[in-house]
N, C-alpha and C positions, 0 to 999 in steps of 0.2 A: 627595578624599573623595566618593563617592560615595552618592548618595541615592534611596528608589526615589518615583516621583512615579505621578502617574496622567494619563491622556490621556483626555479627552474630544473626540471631533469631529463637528459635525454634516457637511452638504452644505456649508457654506459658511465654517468656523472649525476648526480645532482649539487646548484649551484645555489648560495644565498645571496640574495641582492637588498641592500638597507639602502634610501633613499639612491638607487641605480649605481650604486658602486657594490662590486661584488667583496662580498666580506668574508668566502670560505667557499671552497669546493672538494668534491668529495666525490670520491669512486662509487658508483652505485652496484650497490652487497642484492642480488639476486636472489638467494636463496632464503628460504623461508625462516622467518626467525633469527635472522640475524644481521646484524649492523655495525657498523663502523663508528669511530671514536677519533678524533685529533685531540689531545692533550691539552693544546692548545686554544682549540675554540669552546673547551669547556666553559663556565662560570670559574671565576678564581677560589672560589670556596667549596667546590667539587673536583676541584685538579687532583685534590689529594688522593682520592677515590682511582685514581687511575694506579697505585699502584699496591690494591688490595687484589686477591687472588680466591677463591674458593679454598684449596691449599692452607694460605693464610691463616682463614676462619675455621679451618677442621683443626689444623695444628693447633689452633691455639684453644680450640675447646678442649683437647687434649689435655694439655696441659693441669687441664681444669678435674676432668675425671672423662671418664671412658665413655660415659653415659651422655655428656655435653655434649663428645665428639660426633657418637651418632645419632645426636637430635642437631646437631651443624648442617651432617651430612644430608638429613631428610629434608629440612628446612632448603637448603639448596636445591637438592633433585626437585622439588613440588614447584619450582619454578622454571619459565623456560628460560629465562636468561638468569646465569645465577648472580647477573649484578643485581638483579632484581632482587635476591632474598640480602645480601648487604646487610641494609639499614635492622634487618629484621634479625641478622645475626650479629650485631651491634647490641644491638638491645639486648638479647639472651646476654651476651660475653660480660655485660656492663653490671648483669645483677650478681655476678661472682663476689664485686667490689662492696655491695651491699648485703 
């Protein structure tokens, strides 16, 4: 369900506002390429996702063969935030099982 909110940010916060009650604030991340996360203001079917790691996904390609490992490891680098490759090294992990 989606809902439209509003953002206010000054230099040093950005804040969410849903029907003028603030629902979440948050430290404003300056630097290029990266951002912040509360646990909690996630979706409850993405919480889980907070406690995967890059780490994680190499170790366990690992596991797999050596080969897995360092197509893990590239698949993370080729992205700037390596939550972003995740899903993508989900998928590789999953055809093990298959």
């Amino acid at each position: 369900m989606r809902k439209k909110v509003k953002l206010i940010y000054s230099n040093n916060t950005v804040e969410i506002f849903y029907k003028y009650e603030r629902i979440a604030s948050h430290p404003r991340i300056k630097s290029k390429f990266n951002y912040s996360t509360i646990k909690e203001h996630m979706a409850s079917h993405h919480q889980f996702m907070t406690d995967w790691t890059p780490q994680r996904f190499i170790s366990w390609g690992a596991t797999i063969d050596k080969d897995v490992e360092l197509y893990i490891i590239r698949v993370i680098e080729k992205k700037r935030h390596p939550k972003q490759a995740y899903k993508s090294c989900m998928g590789i992990l999953s055809l093990h099982k298959k």
